[in-house]
N, C-alpha and C positions, 0 to 999 in steps of 0.2 A: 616427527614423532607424534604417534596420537594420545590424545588424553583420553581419559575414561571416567568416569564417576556416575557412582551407585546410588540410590537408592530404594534401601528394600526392606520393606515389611514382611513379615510372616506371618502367615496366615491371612491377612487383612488383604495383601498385596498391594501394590504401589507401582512406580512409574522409575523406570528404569532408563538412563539416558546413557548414550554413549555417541560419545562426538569422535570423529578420524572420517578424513576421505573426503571431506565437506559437506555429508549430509549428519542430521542427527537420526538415530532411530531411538523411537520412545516403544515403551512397551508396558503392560503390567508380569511381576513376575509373584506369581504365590508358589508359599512351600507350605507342603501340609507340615504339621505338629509331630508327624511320625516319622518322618522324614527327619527332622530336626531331632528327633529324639535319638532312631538310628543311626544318622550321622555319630553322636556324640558316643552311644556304642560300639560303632566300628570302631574310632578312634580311640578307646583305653584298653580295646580287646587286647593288643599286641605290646602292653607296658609291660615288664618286668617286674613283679612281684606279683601280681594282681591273678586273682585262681576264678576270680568271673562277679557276674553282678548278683546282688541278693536285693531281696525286697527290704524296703526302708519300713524299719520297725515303729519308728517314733517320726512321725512325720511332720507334727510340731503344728502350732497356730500358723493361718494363710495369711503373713504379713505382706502380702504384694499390694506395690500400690494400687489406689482407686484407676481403672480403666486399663489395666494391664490383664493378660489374659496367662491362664493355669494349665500346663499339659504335662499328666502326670498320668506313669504305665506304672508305679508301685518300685520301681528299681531307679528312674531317672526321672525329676520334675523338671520342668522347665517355665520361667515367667518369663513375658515374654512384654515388651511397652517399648510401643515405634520398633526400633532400630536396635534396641539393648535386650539381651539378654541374662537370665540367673538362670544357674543348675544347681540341683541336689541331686547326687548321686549315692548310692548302698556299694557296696565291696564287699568281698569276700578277699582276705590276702594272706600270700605263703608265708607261715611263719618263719622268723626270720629278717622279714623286707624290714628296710628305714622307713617309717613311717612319714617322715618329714620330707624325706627326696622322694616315695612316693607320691606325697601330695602335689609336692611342687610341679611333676614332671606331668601329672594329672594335668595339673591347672593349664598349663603351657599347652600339652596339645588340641586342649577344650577350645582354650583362646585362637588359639592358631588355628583351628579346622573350622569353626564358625567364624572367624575375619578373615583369612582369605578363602576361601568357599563362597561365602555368604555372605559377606559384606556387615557381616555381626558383630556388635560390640560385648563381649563380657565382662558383668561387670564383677559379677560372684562364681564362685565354683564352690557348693561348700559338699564337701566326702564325711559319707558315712563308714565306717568301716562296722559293717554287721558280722562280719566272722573271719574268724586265723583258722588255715588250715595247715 
């Protein structure tokens, strides 16, 4: 059985190691910021409730730590320090939707599409909800 272990930076890029077959191959792997943002677009387009993304009205004081880096299109932020990830995401959503099991099902596929994808940790996911349609 081979092992595998990751990792990866974004943006910065890093050194990638995978062991199997008795060689190592090392590499650097970079992802642009748009990429990563995109990723996390594709992934809540197809949630149930959700009628699309809206730009974040209030987008609040830049609490990210000292040496973490900001990648923000006005709909989706993301910080970004080593290995870990934070999102802030805007929503538009069908009136109607649970708000709560929406969040929740948010956060899961956030997590889930940048750890395995990406080898990312999330640490926050926090949802705006800009409009009920």
């Amino acid at each position: 059985m081979s092992e595998t272990s990751h990792n990866l930076n974004v943006a910065k890029g890093a050194t990638t190691v995978v062991r199997g077959g008795g060689s190592d191959v090392r590499g650097a792997v970079r992802i642009a910021p748009a990429v990563l943002i995109e990723l996390i677009e594709l992934t809540v387009q197809g949630i149930e409730g959700i009628d699309g993304l809206r730009t974040r009205r209030n987008k609040g004081a830049d609490l990210s730590p000292a040496g973490a880096k900001v990648y923000d299109n006005g709909k989706i932020a993301v910080t970004i320090e080593d290995d870990r990830i934070d999102v802030a995401i805007a929503l538009a959503i069908r009136r109607g939707t649970n708000v709560s099991e929406l969040s929740a099902e948010v956060k899961k596929r956030i997590g889930f599409a940048a750890g395995n994808m990406l080898g990312l940790t999330v640490r926050t996911v926090d949802i705006y909800i800009e409009e009920i349609v």
